[in-house]
VEXVOVO-351456 format. One record per residue (C-alpha): residue in one letter; x, y, z. Coordinates in steps of 0.02 Angstrom, whole numbers, m for minus. Layout:
N
<site residuo="A" xx="X" yy="Y" zz="Z"/>
...
***
This chain:
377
<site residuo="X" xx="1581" yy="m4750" zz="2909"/>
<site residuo="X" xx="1488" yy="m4733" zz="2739"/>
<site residuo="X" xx="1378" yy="m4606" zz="2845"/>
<site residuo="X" xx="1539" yy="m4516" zz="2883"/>
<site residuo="X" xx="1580" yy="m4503" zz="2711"/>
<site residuo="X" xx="1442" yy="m4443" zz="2643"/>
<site residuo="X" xx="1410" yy="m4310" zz="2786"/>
<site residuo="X" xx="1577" yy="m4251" zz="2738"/>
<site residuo="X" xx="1531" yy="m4252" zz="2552"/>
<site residuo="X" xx="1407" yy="m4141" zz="2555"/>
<site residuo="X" xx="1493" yy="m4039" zz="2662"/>
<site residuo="X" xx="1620" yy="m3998" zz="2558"/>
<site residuo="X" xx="1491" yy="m3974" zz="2396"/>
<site residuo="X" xx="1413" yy="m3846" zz="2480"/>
<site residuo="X" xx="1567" yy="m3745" zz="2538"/>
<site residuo="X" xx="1628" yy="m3770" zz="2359"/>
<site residuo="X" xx="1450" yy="m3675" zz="2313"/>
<site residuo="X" xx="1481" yy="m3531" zz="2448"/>
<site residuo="X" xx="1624" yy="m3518" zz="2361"/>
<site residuo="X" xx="1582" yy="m3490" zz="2167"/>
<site residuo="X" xx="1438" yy="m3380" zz="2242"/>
<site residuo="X" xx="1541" yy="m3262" zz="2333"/>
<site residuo="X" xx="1658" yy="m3222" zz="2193"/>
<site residuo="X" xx="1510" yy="m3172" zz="2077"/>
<site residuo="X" xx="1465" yy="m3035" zz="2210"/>
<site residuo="X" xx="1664" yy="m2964" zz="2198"/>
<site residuo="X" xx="1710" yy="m2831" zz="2076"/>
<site residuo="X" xx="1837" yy="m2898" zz="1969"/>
<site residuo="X" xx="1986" yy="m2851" zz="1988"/>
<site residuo="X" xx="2048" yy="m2838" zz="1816"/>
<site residuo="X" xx="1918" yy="m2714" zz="1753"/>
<site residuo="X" xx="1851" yy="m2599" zz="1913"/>
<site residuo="X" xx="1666" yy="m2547" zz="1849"/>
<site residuo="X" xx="1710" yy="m2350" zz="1813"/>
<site residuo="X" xx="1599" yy="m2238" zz="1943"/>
<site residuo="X" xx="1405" yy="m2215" zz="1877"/>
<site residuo="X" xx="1367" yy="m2065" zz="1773"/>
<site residuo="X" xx="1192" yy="m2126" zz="1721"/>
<site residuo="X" xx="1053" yy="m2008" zz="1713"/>
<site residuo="X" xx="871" yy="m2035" zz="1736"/>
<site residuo="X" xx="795" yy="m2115" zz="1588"/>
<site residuo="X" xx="698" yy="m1957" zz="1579"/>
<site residuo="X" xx="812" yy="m1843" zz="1562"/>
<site residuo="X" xx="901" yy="m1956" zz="1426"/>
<site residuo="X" xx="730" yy="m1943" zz="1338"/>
<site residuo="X" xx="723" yy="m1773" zz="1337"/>
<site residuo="X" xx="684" yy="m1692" zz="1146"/>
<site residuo="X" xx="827" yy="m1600" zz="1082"/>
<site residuo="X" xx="794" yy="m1380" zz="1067"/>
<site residuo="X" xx="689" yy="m1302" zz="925"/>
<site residuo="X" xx="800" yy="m1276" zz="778"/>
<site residuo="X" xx="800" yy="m1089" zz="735"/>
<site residuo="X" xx="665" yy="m1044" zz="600"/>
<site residuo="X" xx="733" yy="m1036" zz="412"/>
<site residuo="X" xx="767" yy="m851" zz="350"/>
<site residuo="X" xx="648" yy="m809" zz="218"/>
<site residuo="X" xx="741" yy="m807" zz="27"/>
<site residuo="X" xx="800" yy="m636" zz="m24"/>
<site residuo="X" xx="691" yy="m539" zz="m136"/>
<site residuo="X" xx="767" yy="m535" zz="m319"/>
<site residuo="X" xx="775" yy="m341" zz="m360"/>
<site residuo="X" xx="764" yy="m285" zz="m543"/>
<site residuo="X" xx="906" yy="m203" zz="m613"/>
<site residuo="X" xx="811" yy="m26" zz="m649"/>
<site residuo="X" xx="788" yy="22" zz="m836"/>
<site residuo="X" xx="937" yy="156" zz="m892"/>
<site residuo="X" xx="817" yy="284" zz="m903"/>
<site residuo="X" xx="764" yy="263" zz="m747"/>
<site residuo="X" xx="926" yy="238" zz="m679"/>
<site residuo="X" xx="992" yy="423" zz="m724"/>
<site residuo="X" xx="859" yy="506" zz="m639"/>
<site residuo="X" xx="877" yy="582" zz="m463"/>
<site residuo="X" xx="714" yy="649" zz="m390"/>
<site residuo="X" xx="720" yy="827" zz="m295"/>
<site residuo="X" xx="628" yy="811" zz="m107"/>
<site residuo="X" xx="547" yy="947" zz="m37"/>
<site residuo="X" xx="655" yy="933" zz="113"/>
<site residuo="X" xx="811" yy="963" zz="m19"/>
<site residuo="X" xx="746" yy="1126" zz="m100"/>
<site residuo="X" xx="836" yy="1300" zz="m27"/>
<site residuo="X" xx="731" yy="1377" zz="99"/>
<site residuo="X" xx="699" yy="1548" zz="m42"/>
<site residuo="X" xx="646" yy="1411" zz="m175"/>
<site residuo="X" xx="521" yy="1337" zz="m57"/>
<site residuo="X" xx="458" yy="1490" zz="7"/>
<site residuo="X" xx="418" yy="1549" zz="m151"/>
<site residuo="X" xx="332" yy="1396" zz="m213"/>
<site residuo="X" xx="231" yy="1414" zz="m66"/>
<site residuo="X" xx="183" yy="1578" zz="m102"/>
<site residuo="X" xx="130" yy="1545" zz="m278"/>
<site residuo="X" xx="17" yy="1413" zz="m192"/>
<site residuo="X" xx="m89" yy="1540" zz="m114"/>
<site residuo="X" xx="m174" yy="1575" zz="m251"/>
<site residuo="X" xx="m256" yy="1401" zz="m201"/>
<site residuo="X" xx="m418" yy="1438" zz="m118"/>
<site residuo="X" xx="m405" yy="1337" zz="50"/>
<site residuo="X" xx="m541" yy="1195" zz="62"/>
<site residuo="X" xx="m679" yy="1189" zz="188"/>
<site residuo="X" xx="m633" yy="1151" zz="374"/>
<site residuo="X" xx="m741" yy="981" zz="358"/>
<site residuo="X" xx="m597" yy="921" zz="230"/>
<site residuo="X" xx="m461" yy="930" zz="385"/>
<site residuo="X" xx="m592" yy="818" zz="495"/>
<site residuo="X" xx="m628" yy="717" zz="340"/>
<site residuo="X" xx="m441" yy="660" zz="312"/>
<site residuo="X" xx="m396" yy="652" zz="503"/>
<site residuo="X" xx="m328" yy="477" zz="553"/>
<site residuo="X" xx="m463" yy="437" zz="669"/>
<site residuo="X" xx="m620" yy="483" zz="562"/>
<site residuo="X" xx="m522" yy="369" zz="418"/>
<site residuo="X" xx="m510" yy="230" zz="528"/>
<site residuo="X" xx="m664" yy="255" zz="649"/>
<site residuo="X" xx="m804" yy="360" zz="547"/>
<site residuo="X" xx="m975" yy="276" zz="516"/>
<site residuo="X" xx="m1113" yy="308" zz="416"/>
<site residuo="X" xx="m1189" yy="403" zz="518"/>
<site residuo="X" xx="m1040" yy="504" zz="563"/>
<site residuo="X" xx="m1004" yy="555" zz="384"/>
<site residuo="X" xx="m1175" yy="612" zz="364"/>
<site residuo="X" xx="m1159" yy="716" zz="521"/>
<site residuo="X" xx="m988" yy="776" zz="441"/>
<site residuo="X" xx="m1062" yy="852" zz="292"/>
<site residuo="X" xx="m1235" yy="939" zz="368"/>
<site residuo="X" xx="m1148" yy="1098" zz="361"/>
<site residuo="X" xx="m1083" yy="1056" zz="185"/>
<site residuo="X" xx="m1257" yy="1059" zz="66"/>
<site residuo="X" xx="m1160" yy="1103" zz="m91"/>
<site residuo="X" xx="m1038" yy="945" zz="m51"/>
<site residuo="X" xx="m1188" yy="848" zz="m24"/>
<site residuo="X" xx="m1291" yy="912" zz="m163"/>
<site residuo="X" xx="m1151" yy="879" zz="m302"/>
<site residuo="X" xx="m1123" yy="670" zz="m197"/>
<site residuo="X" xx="m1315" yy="648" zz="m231"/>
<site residuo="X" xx="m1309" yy="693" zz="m413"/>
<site residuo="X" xx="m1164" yy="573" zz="m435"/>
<site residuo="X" xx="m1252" yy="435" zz="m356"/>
<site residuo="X" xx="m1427" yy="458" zz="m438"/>
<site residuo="X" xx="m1325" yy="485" zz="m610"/>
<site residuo="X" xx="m1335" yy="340" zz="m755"/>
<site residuo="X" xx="m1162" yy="290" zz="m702"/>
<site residuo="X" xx="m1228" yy="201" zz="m551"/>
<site residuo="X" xx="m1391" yy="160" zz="m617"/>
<site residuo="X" xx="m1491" yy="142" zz="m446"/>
<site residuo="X" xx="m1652" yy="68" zz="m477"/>
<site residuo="X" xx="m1744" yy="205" zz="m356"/>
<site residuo="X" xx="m1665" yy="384" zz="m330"/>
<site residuo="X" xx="m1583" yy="434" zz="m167"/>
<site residuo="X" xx="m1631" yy="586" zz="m84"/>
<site residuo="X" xx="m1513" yy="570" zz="100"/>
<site residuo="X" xx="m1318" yy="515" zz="107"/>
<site residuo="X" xx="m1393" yy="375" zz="212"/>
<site residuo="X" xx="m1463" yy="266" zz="59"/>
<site residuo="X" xx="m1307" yy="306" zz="m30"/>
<site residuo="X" xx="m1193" yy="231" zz="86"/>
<site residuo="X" xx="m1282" yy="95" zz="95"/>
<site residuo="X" xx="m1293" yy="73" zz="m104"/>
<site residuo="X" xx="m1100" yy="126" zz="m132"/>
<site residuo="X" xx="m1025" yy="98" zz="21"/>
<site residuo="X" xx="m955" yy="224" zz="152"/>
<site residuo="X" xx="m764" yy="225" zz="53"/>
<site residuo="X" xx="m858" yy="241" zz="m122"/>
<site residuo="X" xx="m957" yy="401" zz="m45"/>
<site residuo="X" xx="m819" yy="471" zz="71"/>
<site residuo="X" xx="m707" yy="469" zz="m98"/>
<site residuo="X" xx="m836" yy="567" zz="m176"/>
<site residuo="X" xx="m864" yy="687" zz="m50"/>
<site residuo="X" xx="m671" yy="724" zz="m28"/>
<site residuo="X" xx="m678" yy="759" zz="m200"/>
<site residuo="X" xx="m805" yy="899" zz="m210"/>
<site residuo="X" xx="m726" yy="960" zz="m65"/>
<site residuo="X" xx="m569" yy="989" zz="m174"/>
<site residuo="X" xx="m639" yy="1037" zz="m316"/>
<site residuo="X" xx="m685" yy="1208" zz="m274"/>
<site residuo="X" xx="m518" yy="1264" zz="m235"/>
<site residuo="X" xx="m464" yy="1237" zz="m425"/>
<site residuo="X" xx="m570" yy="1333" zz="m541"/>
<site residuo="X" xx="m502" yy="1459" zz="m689"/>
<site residuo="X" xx="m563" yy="1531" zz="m844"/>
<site residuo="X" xx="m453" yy="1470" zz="m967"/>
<site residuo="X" xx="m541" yy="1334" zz="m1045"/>
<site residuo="X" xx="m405" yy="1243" zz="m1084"/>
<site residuo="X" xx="m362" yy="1236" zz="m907"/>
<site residuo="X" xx="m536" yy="1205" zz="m847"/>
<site residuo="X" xx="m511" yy="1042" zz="m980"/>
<site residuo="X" xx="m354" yy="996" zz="m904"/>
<site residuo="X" xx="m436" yy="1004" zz="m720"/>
<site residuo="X" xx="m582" yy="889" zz="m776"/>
<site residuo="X" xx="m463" yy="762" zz="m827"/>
<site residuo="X" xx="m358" yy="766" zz="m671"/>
<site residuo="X" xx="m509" yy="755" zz="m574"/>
<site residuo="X" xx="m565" yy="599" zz="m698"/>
<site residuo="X" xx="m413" yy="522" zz="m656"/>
<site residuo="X" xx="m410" yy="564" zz="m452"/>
<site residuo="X" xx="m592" yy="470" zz="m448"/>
<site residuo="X" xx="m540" yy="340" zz="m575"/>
<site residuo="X" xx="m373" yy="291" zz="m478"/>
<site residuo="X" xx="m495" yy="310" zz="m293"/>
<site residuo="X" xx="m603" yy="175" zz="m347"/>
<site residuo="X" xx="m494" yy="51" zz="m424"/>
<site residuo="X" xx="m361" yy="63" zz="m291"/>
<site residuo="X" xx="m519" yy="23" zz="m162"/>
<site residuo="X" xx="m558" yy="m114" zz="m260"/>
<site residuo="X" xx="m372" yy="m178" zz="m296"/>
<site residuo="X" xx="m330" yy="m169" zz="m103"/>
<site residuo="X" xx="m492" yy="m242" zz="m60"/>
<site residuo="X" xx="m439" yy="m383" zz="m168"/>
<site residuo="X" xx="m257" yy="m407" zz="m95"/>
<site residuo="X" xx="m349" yy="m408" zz="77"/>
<site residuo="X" xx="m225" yy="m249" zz="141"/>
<site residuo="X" xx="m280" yy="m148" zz="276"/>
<site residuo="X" xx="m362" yy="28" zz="277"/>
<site residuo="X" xx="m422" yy="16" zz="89"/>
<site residuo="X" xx="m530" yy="178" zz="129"/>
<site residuo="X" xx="m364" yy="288" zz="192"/>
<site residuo="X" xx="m288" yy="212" zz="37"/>
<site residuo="X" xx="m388" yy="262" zz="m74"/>
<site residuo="X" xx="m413" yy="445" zz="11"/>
<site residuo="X" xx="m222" yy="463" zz="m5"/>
<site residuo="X" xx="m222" yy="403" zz="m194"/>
<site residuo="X" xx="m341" yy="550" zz="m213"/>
<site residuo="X" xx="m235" yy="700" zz="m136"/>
<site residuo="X" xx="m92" yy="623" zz="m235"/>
<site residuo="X" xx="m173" yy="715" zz="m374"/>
<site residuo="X" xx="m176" yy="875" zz="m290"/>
<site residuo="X" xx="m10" yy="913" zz="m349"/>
<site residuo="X" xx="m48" yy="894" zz="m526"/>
<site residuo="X" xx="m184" yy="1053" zz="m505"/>
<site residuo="X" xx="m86" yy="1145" zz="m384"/>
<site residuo="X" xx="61" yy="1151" zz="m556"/>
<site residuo="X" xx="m52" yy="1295" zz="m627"/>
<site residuo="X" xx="m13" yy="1409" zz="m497"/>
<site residuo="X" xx="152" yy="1389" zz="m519"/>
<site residuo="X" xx="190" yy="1366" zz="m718"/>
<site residuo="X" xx="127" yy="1468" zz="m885"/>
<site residuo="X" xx="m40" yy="1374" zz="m942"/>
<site residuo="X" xx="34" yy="1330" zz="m1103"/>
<site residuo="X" xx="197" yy="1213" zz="m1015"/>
<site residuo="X" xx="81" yy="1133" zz="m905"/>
<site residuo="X" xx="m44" yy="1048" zz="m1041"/>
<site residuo="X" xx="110" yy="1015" zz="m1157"/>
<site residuo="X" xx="173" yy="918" zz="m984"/>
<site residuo="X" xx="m17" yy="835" zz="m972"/>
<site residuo="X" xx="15" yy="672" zz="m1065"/>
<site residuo="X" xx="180" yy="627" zz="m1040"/>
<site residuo="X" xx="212" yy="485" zz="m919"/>
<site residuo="X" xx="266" yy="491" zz="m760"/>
<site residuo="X" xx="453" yy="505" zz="m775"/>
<site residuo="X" xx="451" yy="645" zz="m903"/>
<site residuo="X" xx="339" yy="753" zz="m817"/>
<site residuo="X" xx="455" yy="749" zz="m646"/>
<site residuo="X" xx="598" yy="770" zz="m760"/>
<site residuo="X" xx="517" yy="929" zz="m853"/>
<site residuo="X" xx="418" yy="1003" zz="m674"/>
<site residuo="X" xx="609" yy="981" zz="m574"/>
<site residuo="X" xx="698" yy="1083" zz="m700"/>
<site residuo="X" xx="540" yy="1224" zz="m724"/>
<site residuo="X" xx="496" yy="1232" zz="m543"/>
<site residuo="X" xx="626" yy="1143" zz="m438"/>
<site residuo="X" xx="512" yy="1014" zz="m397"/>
<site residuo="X" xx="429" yy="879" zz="m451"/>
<site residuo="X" xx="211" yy="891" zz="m437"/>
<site residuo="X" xx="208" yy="754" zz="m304"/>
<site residuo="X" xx="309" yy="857" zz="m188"/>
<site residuo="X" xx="237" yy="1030" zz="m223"/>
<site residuo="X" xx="66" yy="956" zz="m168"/>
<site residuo="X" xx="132" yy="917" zz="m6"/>
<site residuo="X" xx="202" yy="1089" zz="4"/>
<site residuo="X" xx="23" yy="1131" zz="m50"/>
<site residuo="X" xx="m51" yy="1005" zz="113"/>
<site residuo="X" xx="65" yy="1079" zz="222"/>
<site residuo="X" xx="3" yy="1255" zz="182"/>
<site residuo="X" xx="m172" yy="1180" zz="224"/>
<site residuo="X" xx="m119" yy="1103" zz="384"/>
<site residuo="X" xx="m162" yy="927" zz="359"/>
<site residuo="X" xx="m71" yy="800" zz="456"/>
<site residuo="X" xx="91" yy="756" zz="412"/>
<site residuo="X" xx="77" yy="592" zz="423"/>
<site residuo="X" xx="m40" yy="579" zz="299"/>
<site residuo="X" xx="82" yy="716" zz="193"/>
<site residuo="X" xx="191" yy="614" zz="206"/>
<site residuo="X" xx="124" yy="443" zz="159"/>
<site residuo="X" xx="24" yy="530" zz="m16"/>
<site residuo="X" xx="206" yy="591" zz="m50"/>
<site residuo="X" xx="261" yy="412" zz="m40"/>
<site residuo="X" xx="162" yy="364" zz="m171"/>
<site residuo="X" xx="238" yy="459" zz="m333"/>
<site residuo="X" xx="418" yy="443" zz="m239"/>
<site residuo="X" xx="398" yy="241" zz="m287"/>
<site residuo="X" xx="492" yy="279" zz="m456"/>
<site residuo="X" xx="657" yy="298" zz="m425"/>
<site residuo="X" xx="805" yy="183" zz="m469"/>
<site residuo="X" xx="823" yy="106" zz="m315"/>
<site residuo="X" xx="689" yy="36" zz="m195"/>
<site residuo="X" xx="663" yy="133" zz="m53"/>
<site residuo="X" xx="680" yy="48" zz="117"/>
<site residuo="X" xx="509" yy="m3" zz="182"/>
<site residuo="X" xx="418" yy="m152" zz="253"/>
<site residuo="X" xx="345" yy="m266" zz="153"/>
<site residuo="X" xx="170" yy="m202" zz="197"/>
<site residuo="X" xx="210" yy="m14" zz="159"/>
<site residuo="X" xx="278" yy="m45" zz="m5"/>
<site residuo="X" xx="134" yy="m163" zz="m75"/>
<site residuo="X" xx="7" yy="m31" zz="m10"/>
<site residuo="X" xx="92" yy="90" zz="m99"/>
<site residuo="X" xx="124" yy="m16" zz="m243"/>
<site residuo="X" xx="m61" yy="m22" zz="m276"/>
<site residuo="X" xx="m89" yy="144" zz="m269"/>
<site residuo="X" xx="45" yy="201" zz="m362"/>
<site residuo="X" xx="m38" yy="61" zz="m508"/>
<site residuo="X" xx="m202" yy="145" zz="m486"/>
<site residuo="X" xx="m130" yy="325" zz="m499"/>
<site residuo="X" xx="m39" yy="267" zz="m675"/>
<site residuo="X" xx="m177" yy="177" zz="m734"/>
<site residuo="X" xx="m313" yy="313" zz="m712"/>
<site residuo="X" xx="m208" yy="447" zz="m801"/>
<site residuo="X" xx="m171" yy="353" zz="m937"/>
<site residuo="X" xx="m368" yy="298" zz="m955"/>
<site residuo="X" xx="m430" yy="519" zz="m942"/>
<site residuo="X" xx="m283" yy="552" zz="m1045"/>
<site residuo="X" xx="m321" yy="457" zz="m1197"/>
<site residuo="X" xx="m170" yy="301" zz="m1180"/>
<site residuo="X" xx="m281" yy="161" zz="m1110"/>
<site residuo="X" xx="m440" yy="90" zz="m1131"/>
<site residuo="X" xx="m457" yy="m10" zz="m970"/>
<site residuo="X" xx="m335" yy="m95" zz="m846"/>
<site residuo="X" xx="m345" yy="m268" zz="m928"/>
<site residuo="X" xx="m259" yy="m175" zz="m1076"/>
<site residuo="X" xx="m123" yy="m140" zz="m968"/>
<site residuo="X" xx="36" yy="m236" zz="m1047"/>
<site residuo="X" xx="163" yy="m279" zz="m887"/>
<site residuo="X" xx="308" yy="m354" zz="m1017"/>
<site residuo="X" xx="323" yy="m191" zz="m1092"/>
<site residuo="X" xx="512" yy="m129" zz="m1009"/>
<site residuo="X" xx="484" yy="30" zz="m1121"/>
<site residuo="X" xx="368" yy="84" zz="m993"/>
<site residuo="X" xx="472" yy="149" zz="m860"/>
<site residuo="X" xx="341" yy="191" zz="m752"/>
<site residuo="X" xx="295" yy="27" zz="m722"/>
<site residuo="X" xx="462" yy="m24" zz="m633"/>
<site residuo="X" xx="405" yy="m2" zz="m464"/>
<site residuo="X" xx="248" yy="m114" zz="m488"/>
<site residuo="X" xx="357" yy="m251" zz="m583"/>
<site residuo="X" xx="488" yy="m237" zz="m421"/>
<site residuo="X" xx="328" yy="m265" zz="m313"/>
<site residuo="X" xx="252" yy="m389" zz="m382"/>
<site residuo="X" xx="354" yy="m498" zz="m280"/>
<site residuo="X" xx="284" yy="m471" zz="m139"/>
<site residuo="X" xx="167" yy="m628" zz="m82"/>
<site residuo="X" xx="12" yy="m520" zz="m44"/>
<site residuo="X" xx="6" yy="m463" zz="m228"/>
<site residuo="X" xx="m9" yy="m610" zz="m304"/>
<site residuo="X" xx="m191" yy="m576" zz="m332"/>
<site residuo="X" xx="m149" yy="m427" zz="m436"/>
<site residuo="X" xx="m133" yy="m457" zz="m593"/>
<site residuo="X" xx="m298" yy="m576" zz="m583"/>
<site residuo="X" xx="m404" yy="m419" zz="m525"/>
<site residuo="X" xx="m349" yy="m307" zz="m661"/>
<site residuo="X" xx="m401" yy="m458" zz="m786"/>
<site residuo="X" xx="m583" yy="m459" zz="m706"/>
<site residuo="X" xx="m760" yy="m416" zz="m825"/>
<site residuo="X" xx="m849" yy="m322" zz="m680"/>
<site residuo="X" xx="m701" yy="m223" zz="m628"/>
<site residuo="X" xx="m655" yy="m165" zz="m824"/>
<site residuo="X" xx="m821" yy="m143" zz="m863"/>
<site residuo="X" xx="m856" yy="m23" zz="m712"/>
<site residuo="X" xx="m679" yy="76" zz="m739"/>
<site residuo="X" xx="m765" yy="89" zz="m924"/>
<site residuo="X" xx="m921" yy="189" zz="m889"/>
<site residuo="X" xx="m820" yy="283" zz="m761"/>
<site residuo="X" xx="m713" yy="334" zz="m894"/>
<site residuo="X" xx="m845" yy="387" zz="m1003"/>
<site residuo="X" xx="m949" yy="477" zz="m899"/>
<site residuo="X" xx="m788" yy="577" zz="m846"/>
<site residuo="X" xx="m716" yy="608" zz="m984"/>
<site residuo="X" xx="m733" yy="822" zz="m1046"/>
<site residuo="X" xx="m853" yy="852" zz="m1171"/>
<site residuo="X" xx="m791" yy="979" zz="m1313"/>
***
């Protein structure tokens, strides 16, 4: 019977287990689990998308100095088609250049020409050649041996330093006169054309921008309009116009000739049928002062920001107004024609300017330029 009893016992103890298990397996029925919606623990993972990249800050423009901010410069492209024409003709007194000059400035030989090429170039230009050597063997470059061949001279100067040169002599024959106050005032345009070559070479080297060489070829033919004036106006305006800065001269040439002498020596360029992109681009340079920036890339205006310095700098050095470019006082706001470097000078990859115009070598070089350019008498 006891047997019985406990047979039954555990009977019922493990039906009474059965039991409790079963209802742990059953959903309750209070609070039916809601259908799965779980994703793969990957996917959960997964990193959220890129944020968008910050805009960069706004450039803070200068507000442009009220003499400045009257002024409205005349394009070529503005003039009446009579006006230009006859500006044009006036030009022709201009003997044209050499056809080497065309090849000389062409994009490709700017960005492509070697050595050896330029040398090639100017075999069938001995007077051009003849006028580089003396300027290389002079005391301003005090070589240690004298150089007979372009060859050694590119390798001394550097093929920018000599291909400035040579452009140079190539232009120079195509403004000669009589007048000796004229001849006077020529010199010192041409001082300031190969003063404002090699310092914006050096200044552009310094900034690390591209195409220093076609740079500093462009600051050169910026000058052209300055010689190509005395076809155009009586002797006597044009050297009482020689010193003034920028601003004032554009002012005076716009209201004697209907143009400033930026844009009559592209009208000059275009008469010699250079390409018009690189018209275009020396015209640029000038057009920097104007009230209102003119809408470029950030690369286009600090390459012609540094050209435009070295164009100001150099005439200011041949005309008597500067001794060298350390001199050069930025805070001054009475020099308008500063503006457009002050507005630049923003820009991250001219930082190193003001540093290079402060350097011993680069002074000291611009120096005996000066001096051994300056007219005599």
């Amino acid at each position: 019977m006891t047997a019985l009893i406990v047979s039954a016992a555990g009977l019922f103890l493990l039906l009474f287990i059965a039991l409790l298990l079963s209802r742990r397996k059953r959903p309750s029925a209070r609070t039916p689990s809601p259908p799965s919606t779980a994703r793969p623990a990957q996917a959960a993972a997964a990193p959220a998308a890129p944020s968008a990249p910050r805009p960069a800050p706004a450039r803070t423009l200068l507000s442009p100095p009220s003499a400045l901010a009257s002024f409205q410069r005349l394009g070529r492209d503005q003039l009446s088609t009579q006006r230009q024409a006859a500006i044009t003709a006036a030009l022709q007194r201009v003997a044209q250049p050499s056809r080497a000059l065309h090849q000389l400035v062409s994009p490709d030989f700017l960005a492509q020409a070697s050595s050896a090429d330029l040398a090639e170039l100017l075999q069938g230009e001995p007077q051009v050649t003849a006028k580089v050597l003396a300027t290389v063997n002079s005391p301003l470059y005090a070589l240690q041996a004298p150089v007979v061949s372009l060859g050694p001279a590119i390798t001394y100067l550097g093929l920018n330093t000599v291909r400035g040169l040579c452009l140079h002599y190539m232009l120079e024959d195509s403004f000669q006169s009589g007048d000796s106050g004229l001849r006077r005032y020529f010199d010192q345009v041409w001082g300031a054309s190969s003063l404002a070559s090699e310092l914006c070479l050096r200044l552009a080297q310094g900034c690390h921008l591209t195409d220093p060489g076609a740079l500093a070829t462009q600051v050169v033919l910026s000058f052209l309009g300055r010689l190509s004036l005395a076809s155009v106006l009586p002797t006597d305006k044009l050297l009482a116009m020689a010193p003034l800065d920028l601003l004032e001269r554009t002012r005076l040439e716009q209201q004697q000739v209907g143009l400033g002498a930026c844009e009559v020596g592209c009208l000059l360029m275009q008469a010699w049928q250079l390409p018009k992109a690189l018209i275009d681009e020396t015209g640029a340079i000038d057009a920097l002062l104007c009230p209102q920036p003119p809408a470029l890339s950030p690369r286009a205006e600090g390459r012609l920001a540094v050209a435009y310095l070295s164009a100001r700098i150099a005439e200011q050095m041949m005309f008597g107004e500067l001794a060298e470019p350390a001199a050069l006082d930025w805070a001054d706001e009475a020099r308008v024609d500063l503006f457009p470097v002050r507005q630049a000078l923003s820009l991250p990859a001219l930082a190193p300017l003001p540093e290079l115009l402060q350097g011993q070598e680069l002074n000291r070089h611009l120096r005996q330029m000066q001096q051994a350019l300056q007219p005599r008498g």
